[in-house]
ZAMARGU-4260 file (C-alpha; in steps of 0.2 Angstrom, whole numbers, plus 5000, padded with zeros to 4 digits):
<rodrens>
0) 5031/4745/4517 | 5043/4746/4503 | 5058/4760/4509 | 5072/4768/4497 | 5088/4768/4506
5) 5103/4768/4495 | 5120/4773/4502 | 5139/4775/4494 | 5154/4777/4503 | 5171/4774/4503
10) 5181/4761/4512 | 5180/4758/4530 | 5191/4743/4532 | 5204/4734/4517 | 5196/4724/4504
15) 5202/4710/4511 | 5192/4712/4528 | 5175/4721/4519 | 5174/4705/4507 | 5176/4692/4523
20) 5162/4704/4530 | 5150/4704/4516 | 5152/4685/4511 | 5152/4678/4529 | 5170/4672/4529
25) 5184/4671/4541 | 5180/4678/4559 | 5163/4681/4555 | 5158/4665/4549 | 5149/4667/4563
30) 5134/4676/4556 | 5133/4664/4543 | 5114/4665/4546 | 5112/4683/4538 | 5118/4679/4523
35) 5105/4675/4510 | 5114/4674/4492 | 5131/4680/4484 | 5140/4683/4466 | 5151/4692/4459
40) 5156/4698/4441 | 5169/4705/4431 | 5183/4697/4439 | 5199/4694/4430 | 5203/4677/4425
45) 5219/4676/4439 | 5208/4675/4452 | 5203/4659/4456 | 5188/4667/4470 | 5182/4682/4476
50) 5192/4680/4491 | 5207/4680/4480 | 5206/4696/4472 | 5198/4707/4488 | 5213/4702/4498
55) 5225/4707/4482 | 5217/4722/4480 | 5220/4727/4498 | 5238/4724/4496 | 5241/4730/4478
60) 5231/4747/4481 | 5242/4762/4485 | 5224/4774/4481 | 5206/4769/4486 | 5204/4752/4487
65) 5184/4749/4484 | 5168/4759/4487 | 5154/4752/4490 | 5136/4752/4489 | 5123/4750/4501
70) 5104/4746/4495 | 5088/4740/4506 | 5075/4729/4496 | 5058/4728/4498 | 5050/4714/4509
75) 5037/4713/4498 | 5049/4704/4487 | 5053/4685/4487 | 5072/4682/4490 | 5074/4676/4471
80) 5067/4693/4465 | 5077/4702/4478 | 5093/4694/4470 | 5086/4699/4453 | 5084/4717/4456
85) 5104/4715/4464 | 5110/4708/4445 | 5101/4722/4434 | 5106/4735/4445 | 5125/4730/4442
90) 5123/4728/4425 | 5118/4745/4423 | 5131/4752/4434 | 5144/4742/4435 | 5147/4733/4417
95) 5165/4736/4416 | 5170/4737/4435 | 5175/4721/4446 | 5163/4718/4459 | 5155/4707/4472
100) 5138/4707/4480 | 5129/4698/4496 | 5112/4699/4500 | 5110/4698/4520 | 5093/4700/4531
105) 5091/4703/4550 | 5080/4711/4561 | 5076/4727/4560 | 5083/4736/4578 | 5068/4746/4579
110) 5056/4741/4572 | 5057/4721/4571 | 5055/4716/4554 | 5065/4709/4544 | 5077/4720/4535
115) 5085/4714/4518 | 5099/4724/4511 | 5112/4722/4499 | 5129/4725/4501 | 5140/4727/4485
120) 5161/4729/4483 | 5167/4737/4466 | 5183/4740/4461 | 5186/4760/4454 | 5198/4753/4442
125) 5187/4751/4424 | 5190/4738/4412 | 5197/4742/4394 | 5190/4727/4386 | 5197/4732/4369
130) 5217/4725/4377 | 5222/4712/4385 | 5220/4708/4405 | 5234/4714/4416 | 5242/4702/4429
135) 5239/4699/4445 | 5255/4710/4447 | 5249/4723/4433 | 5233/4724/4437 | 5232/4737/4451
140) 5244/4748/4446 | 5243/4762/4434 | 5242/4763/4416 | 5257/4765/4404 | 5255/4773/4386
145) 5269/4772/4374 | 5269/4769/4356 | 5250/4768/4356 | 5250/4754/4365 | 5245/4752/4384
150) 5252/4742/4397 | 5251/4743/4416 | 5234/4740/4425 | 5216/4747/4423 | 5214/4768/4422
155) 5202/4771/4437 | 5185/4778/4432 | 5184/4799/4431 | 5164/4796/4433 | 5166/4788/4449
160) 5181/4797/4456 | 5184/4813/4445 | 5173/4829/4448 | 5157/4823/4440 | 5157/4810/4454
165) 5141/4819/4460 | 5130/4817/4442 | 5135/4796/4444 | 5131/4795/4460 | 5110/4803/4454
170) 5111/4790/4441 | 5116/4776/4452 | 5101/4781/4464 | 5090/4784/4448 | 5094/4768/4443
175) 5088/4757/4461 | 5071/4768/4459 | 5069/4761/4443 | 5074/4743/4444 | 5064/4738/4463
180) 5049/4749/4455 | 5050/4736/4439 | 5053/4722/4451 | 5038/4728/4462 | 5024/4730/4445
185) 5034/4712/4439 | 5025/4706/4455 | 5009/4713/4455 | 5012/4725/4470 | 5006/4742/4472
190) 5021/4749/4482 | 5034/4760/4474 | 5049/4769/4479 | 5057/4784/4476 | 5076/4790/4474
195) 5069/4811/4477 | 5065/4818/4493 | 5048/4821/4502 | 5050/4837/4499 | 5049/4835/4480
200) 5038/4823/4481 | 5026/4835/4489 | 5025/4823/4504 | 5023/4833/4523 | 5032/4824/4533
205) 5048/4825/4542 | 5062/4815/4535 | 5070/4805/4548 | 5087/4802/4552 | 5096/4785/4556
210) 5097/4779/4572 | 5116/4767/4576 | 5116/4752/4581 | 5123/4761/4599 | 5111/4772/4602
215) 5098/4756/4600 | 5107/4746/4610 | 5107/4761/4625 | 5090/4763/4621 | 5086/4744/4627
220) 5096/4746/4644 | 5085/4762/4648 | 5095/4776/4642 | 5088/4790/4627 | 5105/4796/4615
225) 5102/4813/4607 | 5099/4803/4592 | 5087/4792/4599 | 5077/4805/4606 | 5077/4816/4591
230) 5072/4802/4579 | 5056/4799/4592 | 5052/4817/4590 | 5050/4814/4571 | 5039/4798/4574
235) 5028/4807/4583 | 5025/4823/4575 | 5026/4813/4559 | 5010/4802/4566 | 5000/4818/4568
240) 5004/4825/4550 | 4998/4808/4544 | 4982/4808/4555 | 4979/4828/4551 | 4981/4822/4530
245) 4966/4807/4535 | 4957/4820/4541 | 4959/4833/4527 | 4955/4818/4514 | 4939/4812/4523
250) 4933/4831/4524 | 4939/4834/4504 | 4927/4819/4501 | 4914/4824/4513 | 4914/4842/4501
255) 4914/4832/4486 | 4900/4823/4490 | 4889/4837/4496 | 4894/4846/4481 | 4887/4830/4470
260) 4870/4830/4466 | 4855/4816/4472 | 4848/4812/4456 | 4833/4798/4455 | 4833/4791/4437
265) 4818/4778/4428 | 4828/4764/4430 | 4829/4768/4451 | 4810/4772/4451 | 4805/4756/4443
270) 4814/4746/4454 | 4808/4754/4469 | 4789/4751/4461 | 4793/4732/4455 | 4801/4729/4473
275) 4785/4736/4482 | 4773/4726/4470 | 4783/4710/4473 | 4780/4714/4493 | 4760/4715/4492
280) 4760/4700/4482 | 4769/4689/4496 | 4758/4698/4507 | 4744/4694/4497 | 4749/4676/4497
285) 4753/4675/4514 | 4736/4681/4520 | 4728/4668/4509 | 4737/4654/4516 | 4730/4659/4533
290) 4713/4661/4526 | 4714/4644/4520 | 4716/4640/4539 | 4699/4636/4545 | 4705/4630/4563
295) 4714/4650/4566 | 4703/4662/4558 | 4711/4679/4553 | 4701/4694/4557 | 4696/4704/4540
300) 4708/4694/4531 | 4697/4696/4515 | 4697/4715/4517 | 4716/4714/4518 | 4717/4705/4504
305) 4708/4714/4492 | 4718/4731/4498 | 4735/4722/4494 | 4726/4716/4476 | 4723/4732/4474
310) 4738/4743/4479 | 4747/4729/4469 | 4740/4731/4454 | 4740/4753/4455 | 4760/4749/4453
315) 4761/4738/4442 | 4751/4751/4431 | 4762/4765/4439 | 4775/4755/4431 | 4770/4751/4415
320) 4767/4768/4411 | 4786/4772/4417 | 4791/4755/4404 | 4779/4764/4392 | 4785/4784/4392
325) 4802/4785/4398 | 4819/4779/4397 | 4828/4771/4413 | 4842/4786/4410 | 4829/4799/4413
330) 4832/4810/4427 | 4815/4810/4438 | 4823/4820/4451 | 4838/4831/4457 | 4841/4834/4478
335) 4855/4848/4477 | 4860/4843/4495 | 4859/4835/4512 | 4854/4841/4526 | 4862/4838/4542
340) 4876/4831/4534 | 4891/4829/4546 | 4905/4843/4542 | 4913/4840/4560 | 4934/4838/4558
345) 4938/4819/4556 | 4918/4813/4551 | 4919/4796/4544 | 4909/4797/4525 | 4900/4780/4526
350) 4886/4792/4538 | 4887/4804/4525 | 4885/4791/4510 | 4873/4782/4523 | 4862/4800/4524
355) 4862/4803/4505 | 4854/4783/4502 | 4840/4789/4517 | 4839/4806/4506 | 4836/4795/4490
360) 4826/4782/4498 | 4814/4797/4503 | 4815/4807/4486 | 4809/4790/4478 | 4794/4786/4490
365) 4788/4806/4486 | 4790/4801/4470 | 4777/4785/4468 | 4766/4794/4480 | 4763/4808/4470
370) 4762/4797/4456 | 4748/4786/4462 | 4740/4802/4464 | 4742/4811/4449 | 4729/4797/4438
375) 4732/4795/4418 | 4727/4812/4415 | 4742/4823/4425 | 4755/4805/4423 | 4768/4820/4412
380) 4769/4831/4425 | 4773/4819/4435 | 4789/4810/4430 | 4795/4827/4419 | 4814/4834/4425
385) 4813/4849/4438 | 4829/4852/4438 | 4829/4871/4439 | 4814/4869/4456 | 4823/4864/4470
390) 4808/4866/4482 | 4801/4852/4474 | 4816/4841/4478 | 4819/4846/4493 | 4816/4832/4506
395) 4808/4837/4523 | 4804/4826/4537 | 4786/4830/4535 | 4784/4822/4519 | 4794/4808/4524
400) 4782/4805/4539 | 4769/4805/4527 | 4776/4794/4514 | 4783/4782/4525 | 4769/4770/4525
405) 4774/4766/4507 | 4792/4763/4512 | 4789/4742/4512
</rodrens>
C-alpha cells in the first residue's frame, strides 16, 4: 500500500559524511546493496563530482551546511518510475539549488517489505543564474554588492531559511502528493497518497508514530520500548476502527438495499416464460425418446406427453400476448421489501442479495400463475402496474408453496 512519509531536517553529520552516506561511499561502501540509483544537479562547473563539492561544503560552510529531504515511494512503482518521480520533484523545488539524490531500498523493520526511500542533499545557497559562478573559494561565502555589481558566493534562500520557511516546507509536501499520485494514474494504479492528515481527510484512525530502529532491534531480543508498546496499541485499536467501518459499510448497504425496491419488468417475465417453455419441450422430447424404446416401456408416457405439449403451448401464448401488448420496460410488479432480511451487526449482503433473487424468483412464478389463469378475457388486469397495492406484491410462503410447482 502506497504511504506519504516526507520528512525535512537540518544536518545531522558534515556534507562531506551525509553525501558518503547517501551515495554508498567510503566506510559504508559496505551497504552498497541499498543503493538503487543516484544523480545530482545544479552543481557548479568546479566540481569535478559530487563527492567533491559535499566535502567543500562541509569545509567552506561557517552557517548550515545542507538540509535534506526524506521521501518514501510507493512499491507499487517500478524502480525507473521511482527515479522519475525523484527528478520532477527536484525540478520543482530545487531548480536553482545544488543538490544530490540516492534512491535506496531495505526491509522494512516491522513489517518486512521492501522499503524504498529517497534521500536528497541541497545546498540553501540559491543560484543567481543572471552572473557569473563563484569559485570554488567564492562560492560558499557570502555575497558582496558594490557598484551594482555582486561578487562573493550565492545568497542563501529567505524561502528555505527566512521566516516563511513554514509556507515552503507545505509546498515541498504538496508537491510529493502531486508528483507519486501522477506517477501512480501514469501507471494504471488506483492508490493515492496524501500530504494532509487523517483528520482532514475525514479518516478515523489513529495516526501512528515512528518506531527507531533501537526500539526494533530491543523488540527482537524480547524487550517492549515505550515506543514500541505505544505504537502496538495504535495497531490494534486501529484494526478494530477498520473492522467497525466494514461493519458500518456492509449495514449502510444492507439499508440501501432494503430501501430499493423489487421490481419484475416485461423483459424478466418473458424470459422466465421462454425458459419454462424450452424446459417442457426437452421434457417433451425426452419422453418421446423413451416411448420410442419398445424393450423399456414408460408408464403413461403418452399422457405425460401430451400435458407437457399442452402446458408448453399455454406459455408460449402467455408469451406472445406479453411480445403483443407490452413493452420489456413495463413494470409488472413492485415488492417494497424483504422479509427476514438479515439486519444483525457484520451481516455479509450476498444472503441479503441472495433473499431479494428468491423474493423475485417468487413474485415472477405468482405472476405466470395468475396469468395462465386469468384467459384472453381478464389478460389487462393481469400484467397492469400495481404500484400503489402492496398486498398484492407481497410475497408469502403460502403462495410460494403453491406456485412452486411451476418453478422448472
Amino acid at each position: 500500500m502506497a504511504i506519504y512519509s516526507v520528512n525535512v531536517s537540518t544536518p545531522s553529520a558534515g556534507a562531506g559524511a551525509k553525501s558518503d552516506y547517501i551515495q554508498r561511499e567510503g566506510k559504508y561502501e559496505g551497504k552498497k546493496e541499498e543503493l538503487l540509483c543516484s544523480e545530482s544537479g545544479n552543481l557548479p562547473s568546479w566540481a569535478t563530482s559530487a563527492h567533491d563539492f559535499w566535502h567543500q561544503d562541509e569545509v567552506s560552510e561557517r552557517g548550515t551546511q545542507y538540509r535534506e529531504i526524506r521521501m518514501a515511494l510507493p512499491n507499487e512503482l517500478s524502480m525507473e518510475e521511482q527515479c522519475e518521480v525523484i527528478r520532477d520533484f527536484c525540478r520543482e523545488n530545487l531548480e536553482n539549488h545544488a543538490y544530490t539524490w540516492a534512491l535506496h531500498t531495505n526491509e522494512g523493520r516491522i513489517s518486512g517489505k521492501p522499503n524504498p526511500h529517497v534521500h536528497i542533499i541541497f545546498c540553501e545557497r540559491e543560484i543567481d543564474r543572471q552572473r557569473e559562478e563563484p569559485s570554488r573559494e567564492e562560492y560558499f561565502r557570502r555575497p558582496r554588492h558594490k557598484d551594482g555589481q555582486t561578487n562573493g558566493g550565492y545568497g542563501k534562500s529567505r524561502q528555505i531559511t527566512g521566516k516563511n520557511r513554514r509556507k515552503w516546507l507545505c509546498e515541498v509536501r504538496e508537491s510529493a502528493e502531486r508528483v507519486i499520485n501522477t506517477a501512480l494514474e501514469k501507471a494504471g494504479r488506483e492508490e493515492r497518497i496524501s500530504c494532509k492528515s487523517l483528520e482532514d481527510q475525514g479518516i478515523d484512525r489513529v495516526p501512528t508514530r515512528h518506531v527507531g530502529a533501537k526500539s526494533v532491534s530491543m523488540y527482537r531480543k524480547g524487550f517492549v520500548t515505550k515506543a514500541m508498546e505505544s505504537y502496538q496499541h495504535i495497531r490494534t485499536v486501529n484494526t478494530e476502527l477498520e473492522n467497525l467501518e466494514k461493519e458500518k459499510r456492509e449495514l449502510e448497504t444492507i439499508r440501501a438495499m432494503m430501501a430499493e425496491p423489487i421490481i419484475v419488468t416485461a423483459k424478466d417475465l418473458k424470459q422466465a416464460i421462454y425458459k419454462r417453455e424450452a424446459a417442457y419441450k426437452a421434457e417433451k422430447d425426452r419422453l418421446k425418446t423413451m416411448a420410442a424404446d419398445s424393450k423399456n416401456p414408460v408408464p403413461n408416457v403418452h399422457r405425460r406427453i401430451s400435458n407437457c405439449t399442452l402446458a408448453a403451448n399455454k406459455l408460449y401464448g402467455l408469451r406472445l400476448q406479453l411480445m403483443k401488448h407490452v413493452s420489456d420496460s413495463h413494470i409488472c410488479s413492485r415488492h417494497h421489501g424483504v422479509d427476514e432480511a438479515p439486519y444483525t451487526s457484520g451481516a455479509e449482503t450476498k444472503p441479503m442479495a441472495h433473499e431479494r433473487e428468491a423474493v423475485k424468483e417468487k413474485m415472477i412464478d405468482r405472476l405466470i400463475a395468475q396469468g395462465l389463469k386469468s384467459g384472453k378475457g381478464r389478460f389487462a388486469a393481469w400484467w397492469e402496474d400495481r404500484e400503489d397495492d402492496r398486498s398484492k406484491d407481497q410475497v408469502t410462503r403460502a403462495e410460494a408453496e403453491m406456485y412452486k410447482g411451476w418453478n422448472l
